[in-house]
C-alpha positions in Angstrom: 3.5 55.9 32.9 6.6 54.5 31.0 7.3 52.1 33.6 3.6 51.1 33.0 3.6 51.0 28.9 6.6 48.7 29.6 5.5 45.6 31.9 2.7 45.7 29.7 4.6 45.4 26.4 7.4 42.6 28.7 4.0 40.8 30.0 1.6 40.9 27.5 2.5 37.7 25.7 1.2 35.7 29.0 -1.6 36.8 28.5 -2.2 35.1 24.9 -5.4 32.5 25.9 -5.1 29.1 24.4 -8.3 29.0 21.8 -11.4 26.9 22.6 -13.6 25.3 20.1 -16.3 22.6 20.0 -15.6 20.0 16.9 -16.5 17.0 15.5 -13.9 14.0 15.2 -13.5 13.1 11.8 -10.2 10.7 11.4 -7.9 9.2 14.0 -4.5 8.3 12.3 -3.0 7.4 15.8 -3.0 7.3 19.4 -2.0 10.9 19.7 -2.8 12.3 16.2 -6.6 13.3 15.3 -8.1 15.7 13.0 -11.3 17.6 13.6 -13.7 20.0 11.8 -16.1 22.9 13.2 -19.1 24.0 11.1 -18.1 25.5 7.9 -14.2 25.0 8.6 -11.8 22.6 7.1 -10.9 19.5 9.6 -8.0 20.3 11.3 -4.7 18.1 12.3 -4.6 18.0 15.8 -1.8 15.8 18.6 -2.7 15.5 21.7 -0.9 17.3 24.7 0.6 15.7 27.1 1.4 12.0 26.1 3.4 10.0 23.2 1.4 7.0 21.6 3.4 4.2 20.2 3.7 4.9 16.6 1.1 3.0 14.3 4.4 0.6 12.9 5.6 0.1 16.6 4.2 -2.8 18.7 1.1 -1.7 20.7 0.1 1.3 17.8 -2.9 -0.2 15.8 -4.0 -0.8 19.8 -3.7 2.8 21.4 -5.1 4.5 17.6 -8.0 1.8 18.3 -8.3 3.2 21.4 -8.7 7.0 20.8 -10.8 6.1 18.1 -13.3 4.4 20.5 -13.1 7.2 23.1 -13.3 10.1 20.3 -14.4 8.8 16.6 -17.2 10.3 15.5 -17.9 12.2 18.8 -18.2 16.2 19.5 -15.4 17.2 21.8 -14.2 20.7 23.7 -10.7 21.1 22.0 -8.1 23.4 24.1 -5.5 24.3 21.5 -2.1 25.6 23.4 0.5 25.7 20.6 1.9 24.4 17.7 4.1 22.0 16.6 6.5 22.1 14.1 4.6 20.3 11.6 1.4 22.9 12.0 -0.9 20.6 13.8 -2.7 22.0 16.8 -1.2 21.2 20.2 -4.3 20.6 22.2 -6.1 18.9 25.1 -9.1 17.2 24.1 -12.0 16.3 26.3 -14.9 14.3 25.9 -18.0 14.4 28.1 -16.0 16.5 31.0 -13.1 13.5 30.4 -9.9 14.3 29.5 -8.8 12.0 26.6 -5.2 12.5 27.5 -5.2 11.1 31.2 -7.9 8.3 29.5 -5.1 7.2 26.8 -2.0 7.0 29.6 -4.3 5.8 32.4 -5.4 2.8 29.7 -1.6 1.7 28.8 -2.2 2.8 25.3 0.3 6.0 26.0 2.8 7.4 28.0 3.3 10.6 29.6 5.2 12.9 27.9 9.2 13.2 28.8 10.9 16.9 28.4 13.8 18.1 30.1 14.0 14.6 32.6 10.2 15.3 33.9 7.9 13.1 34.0 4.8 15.1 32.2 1.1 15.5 33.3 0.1 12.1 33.3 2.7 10.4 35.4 0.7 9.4 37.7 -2.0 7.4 35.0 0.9 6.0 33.5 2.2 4.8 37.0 -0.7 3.1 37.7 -1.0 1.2 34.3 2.5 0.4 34.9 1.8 -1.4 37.6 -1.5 -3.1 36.3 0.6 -4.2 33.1 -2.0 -2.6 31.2 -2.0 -2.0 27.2 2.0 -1.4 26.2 3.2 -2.1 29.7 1.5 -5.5 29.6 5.2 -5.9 27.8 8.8 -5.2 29.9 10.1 -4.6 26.3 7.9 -1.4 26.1 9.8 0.6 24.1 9.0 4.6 24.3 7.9 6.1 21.1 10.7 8.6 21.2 13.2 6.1 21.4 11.6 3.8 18.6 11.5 6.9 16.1 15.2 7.2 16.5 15.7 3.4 15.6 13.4 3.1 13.0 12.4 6.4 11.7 9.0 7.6 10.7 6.9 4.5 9.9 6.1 5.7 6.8 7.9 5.6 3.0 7.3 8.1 0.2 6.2 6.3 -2.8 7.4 7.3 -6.3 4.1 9.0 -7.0 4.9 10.8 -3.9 2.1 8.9 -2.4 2.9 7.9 1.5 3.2 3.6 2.5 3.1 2.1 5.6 6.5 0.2 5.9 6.4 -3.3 6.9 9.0 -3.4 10.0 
């Protein structure tokens, strides 16, 4: 019975089920950031799973946050929330209509898939294929991956002195 008591206590964090909800889109900031409410909840910050956007200062952002806002804004979506990240938003798969907005985004050149550890992430394949239709930021050999644009640049964004947040003109 010990034995038992301890694969359970060793295993028991796999077990932890990613939460489900049904919400409303209320604001897209970007091509991978969107917040969402539930009835009688706060709207909450969610980034997609799965893909990196261009940031919104970076050549092809005001495209791909245009993007998810036509797929998403305004809409009810099924939200899959598996983690989060170290600024507290939600990491989460979002799908609209039985479509998942992440494979839409990467398969549409207005994303890539995600890079960790040398792997290509879930949506290599989508991204593949835009690649080779030169669609949305691979319309451009000068695409430049999000990643590597936040280490040039830094966040797109300067703090005000009223502590207010600007968009910085690059």
């Amino acid at each position: 019975m010990k034995h038992v008591w301890l694969w359970f206590c060793l295993l028991s964090p796999l077990w932890v089920a990613a939460e489900v909800f049904t919400a409303k889109v209320t604001y897209v900031s970007d091509g991978d950031t969107l917040w969402v409410s539930t009835k009688g909840m706060p709207a909450r910050k969610l980034r997609l799973l799965g893909l990196d956007a261009p940031e919104i200062c970076q050549t092809g952002g005001v495209a791909s946050r245009d993007a998810l806002r036509q797929w998403v804004g305004q809409h009810t979506v099924q939200v899959t929330v598996m983690s989060q990240d170290q600024y507290g938003r939600g990491l989460a798969r979002v799908q609209i209509d039985s479509q998942d907005v992440g494979a839409l985004m990467v398969a549409s050149g207005q994303a890539w898939s995600s890079r960790w550890h040398g792997r290509l992430g879930p949506y290599a394949q989508q991204e593949a294929q835009a690649k080779a239709q030169a669609l949305g930021v691979f319309a451009s050999h000068a695409a430049e991956l999000p990643r590597d644009f936040r280490k040039r640049v830094g966040s797109c964004y300067e703090r005000l002195p009223n502590g207010h947040l600007k968009l910085k003109t690059l």
